[in-house]
FIBAVO-165959 format. One record per atom (N, C-alpha, C): residue number from 1; atom name; x, y, z. Coordinates in steps of 0.1 Angstrom, whole numbers. Example, Ala and Ser with C-alpha at 12.3 -4.5 7.8 and 13.67 -1.06 7.14 Angstrom:
REM residues 2
- 1 N 132 -57 78
- 1 CA 123 -45 78
- 1 C 132 -33 78
- 2 N 128 -22 71
- 2 CA 137 -11 71
- 2 C 129 0 79
***
This chain:
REM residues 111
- 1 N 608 -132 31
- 1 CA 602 -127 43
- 1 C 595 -114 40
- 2 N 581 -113 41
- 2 CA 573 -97 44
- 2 C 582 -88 57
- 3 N 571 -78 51
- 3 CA 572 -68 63
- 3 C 566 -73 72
- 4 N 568 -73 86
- 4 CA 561 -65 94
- 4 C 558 -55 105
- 5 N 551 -58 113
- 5 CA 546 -52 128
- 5 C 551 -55 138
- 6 N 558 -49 143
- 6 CA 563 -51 161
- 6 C 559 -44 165
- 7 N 549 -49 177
- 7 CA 539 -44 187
- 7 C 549 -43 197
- 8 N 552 -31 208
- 8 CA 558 -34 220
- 8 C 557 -24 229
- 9 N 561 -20 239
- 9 CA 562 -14 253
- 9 C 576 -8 254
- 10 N 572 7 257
- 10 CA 584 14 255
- 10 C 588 11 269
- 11 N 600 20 276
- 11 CA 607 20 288
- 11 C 592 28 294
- 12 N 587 36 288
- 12 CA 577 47 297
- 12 C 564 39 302
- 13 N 559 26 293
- 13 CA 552 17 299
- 13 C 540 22 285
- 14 N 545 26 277
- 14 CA 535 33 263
- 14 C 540 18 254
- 15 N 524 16 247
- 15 CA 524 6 237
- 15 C 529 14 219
- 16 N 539 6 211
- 16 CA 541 11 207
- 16 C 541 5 188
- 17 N 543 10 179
- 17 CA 548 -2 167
- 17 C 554 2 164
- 18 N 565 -8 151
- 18 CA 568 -6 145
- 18 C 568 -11 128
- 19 N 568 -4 117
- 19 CA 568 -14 107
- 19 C 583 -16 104
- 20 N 581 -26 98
- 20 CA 596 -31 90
- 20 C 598 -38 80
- 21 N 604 -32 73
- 21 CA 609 -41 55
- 21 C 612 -54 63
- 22 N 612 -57 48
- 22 CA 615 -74 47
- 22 C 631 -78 50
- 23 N 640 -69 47
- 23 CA 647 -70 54
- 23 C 654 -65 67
- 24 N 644 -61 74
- 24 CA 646 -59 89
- 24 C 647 -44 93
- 25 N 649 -36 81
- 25 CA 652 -21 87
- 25 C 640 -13 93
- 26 N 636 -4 100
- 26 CA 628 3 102
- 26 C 619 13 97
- 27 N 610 11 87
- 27 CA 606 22 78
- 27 C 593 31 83
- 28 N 587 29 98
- 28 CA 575 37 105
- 28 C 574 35 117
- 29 N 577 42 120
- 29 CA 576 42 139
- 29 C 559 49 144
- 30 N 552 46 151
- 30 CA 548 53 160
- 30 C 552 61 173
- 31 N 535 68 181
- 31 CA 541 79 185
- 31 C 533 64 199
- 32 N 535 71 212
- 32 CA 532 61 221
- 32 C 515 63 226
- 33 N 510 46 229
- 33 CA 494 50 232
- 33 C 497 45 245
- 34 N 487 47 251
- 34 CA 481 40 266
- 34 C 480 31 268
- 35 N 471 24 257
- 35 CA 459 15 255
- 35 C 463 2 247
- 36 N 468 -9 247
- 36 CA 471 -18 237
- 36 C 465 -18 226
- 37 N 450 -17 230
- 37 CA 440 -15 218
- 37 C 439 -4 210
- 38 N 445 5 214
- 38 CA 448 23 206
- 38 C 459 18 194
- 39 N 467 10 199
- 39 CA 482 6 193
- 39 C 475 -2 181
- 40 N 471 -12 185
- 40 CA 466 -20 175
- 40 C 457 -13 163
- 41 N 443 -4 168
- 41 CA 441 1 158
- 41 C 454 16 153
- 42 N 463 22 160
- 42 CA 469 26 149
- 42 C 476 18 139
- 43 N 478 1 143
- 43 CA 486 -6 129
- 43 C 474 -6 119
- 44 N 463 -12 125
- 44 CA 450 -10 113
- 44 C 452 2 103
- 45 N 450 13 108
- 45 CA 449 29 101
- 45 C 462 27 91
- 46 N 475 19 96
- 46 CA 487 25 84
- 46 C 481 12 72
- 47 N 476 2 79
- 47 CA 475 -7 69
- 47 C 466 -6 56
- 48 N 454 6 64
- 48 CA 446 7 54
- 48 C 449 20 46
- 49 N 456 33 54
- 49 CA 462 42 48
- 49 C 471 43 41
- 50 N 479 35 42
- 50 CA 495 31 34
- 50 C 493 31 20
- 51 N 484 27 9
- 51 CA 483 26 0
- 51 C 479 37 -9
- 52 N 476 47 -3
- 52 CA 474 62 -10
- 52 C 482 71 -6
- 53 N 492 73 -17
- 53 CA 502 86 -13
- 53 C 495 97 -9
- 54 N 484 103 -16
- 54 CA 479 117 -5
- 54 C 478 118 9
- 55 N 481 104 14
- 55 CA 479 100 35
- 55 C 493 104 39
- 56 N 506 107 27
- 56 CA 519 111 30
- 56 C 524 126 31
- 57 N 528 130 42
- 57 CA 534 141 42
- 57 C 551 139 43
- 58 N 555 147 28
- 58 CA 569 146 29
- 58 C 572 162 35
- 59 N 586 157 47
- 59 CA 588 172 57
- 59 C 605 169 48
- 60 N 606 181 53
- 60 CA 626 187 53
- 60 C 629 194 64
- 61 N 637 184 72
- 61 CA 641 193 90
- 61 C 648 204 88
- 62 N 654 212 95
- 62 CA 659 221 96
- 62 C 679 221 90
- 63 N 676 208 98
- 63 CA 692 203 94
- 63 C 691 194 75
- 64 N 678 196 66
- 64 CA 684 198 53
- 64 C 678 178 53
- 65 N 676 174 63
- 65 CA 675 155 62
- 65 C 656 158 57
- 66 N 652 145 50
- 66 CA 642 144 47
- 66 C 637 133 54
- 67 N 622 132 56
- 67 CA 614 122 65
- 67 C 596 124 60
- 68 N 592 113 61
- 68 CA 578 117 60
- 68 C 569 111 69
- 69 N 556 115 77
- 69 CA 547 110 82
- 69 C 534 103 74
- 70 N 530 97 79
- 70 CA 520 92 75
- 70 C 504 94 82
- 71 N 496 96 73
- 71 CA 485 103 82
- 71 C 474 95 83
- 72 N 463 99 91
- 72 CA 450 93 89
- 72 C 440 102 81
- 73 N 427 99 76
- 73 CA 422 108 72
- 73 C 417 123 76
- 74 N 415 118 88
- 74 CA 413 131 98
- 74 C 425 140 104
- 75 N 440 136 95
- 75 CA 452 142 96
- 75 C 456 141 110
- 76 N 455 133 117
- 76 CA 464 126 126
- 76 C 474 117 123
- 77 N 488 123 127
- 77 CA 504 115 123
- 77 C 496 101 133
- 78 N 498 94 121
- 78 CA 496 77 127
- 78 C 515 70 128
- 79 N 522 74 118
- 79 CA 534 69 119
- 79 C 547 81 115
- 80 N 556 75 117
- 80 CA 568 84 114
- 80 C 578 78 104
- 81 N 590 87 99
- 81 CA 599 77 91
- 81 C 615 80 100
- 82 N 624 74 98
- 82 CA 635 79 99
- 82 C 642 96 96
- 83 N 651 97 98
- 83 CA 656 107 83
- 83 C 662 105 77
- 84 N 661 105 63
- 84 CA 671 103 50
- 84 C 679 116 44
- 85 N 688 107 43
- 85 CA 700 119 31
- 85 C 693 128 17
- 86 N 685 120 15
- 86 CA 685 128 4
- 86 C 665 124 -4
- 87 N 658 129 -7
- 87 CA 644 129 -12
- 87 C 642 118 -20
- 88 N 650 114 -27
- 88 CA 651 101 -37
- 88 C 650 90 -26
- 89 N 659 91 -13
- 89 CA 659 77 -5
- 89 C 643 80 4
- 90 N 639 91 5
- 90 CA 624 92 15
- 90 C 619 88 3
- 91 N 612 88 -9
- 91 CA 605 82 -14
- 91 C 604 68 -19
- 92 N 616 63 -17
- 92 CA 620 46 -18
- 92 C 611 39 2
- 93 N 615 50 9
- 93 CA 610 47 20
- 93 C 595 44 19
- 94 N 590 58 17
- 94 CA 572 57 10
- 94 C 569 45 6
- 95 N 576 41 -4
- 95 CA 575 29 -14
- 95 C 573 15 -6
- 96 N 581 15 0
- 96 CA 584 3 9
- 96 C 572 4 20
- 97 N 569 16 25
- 97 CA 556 17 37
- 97 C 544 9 23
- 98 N 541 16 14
- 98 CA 534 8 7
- 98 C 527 -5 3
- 99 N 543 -6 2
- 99 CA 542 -22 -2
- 99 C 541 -31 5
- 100 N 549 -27 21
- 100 CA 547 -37 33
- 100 C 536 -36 39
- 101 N 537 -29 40
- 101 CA 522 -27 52
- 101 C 511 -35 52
- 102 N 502 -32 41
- 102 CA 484 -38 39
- 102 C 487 -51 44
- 103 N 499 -60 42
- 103 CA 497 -72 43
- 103 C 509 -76 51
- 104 N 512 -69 64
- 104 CA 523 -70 72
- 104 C 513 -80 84
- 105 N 520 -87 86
- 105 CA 517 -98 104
- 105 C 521 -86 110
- 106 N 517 -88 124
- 106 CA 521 -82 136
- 106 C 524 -92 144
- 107 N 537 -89 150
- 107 CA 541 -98 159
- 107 C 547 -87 175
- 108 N 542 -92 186
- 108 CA 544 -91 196
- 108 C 557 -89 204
- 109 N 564 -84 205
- 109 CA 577 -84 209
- 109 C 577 -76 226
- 110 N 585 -85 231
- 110 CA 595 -79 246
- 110 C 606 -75 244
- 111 N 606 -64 252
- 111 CA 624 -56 250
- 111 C 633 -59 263
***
């Protein structure tokens, strides 16, 4: 099984994605659009951005966890990561945005 896209509708009525490994975990969230069509082209943007590390910003929160965003060229956060224990596991994350993405389905989901 690929990665992919789950398109969906938060509680706030905001369209939303997500990406996902192949095996089911959560490796990029978005932030919420309006517009279905906003949503969709932000999955476009990670699909075509995903494959150049310079589109990645690696952060360190306050509380010491690491996470990274993913950008568009015009430096708009298109996605988000979790937070990880430790910088070795955020770049296994990277890795996996990578490799899933370009060629992730999107599928439609109800919550």
């Amino acid at each position: 099984m690929a990665g992919k896209f789950e398109l969906y509708v938060d509680k706030a009525g905001e369209f939303r994605f997500r990406l996902k490994a192949a095996n089911g975990q959560n490796i990029l969230a978005s932030q919420g659009y309006n517009a279905k069509s906003s949503c969709v082209n932000g999955i476009e943007s990670v699909k075509t951005n995903a494959p150049n590390d310079d589109m990645f910003e690696r952060k360190v929160t306050e509380a010491g966890k690491f996470l990274f965003n993913l950008k568009s060229p015009n430096h708009q956060v298109i996605g988000t990561s979790q937070s990880y224990e430790s910088e070795a596991s955020m770049e296994k994350g990277i890795e996996s945005v990578k490799n899933n993405a370009p060629d992730a389905e999107v599928v439609e989901i109800t919550e």
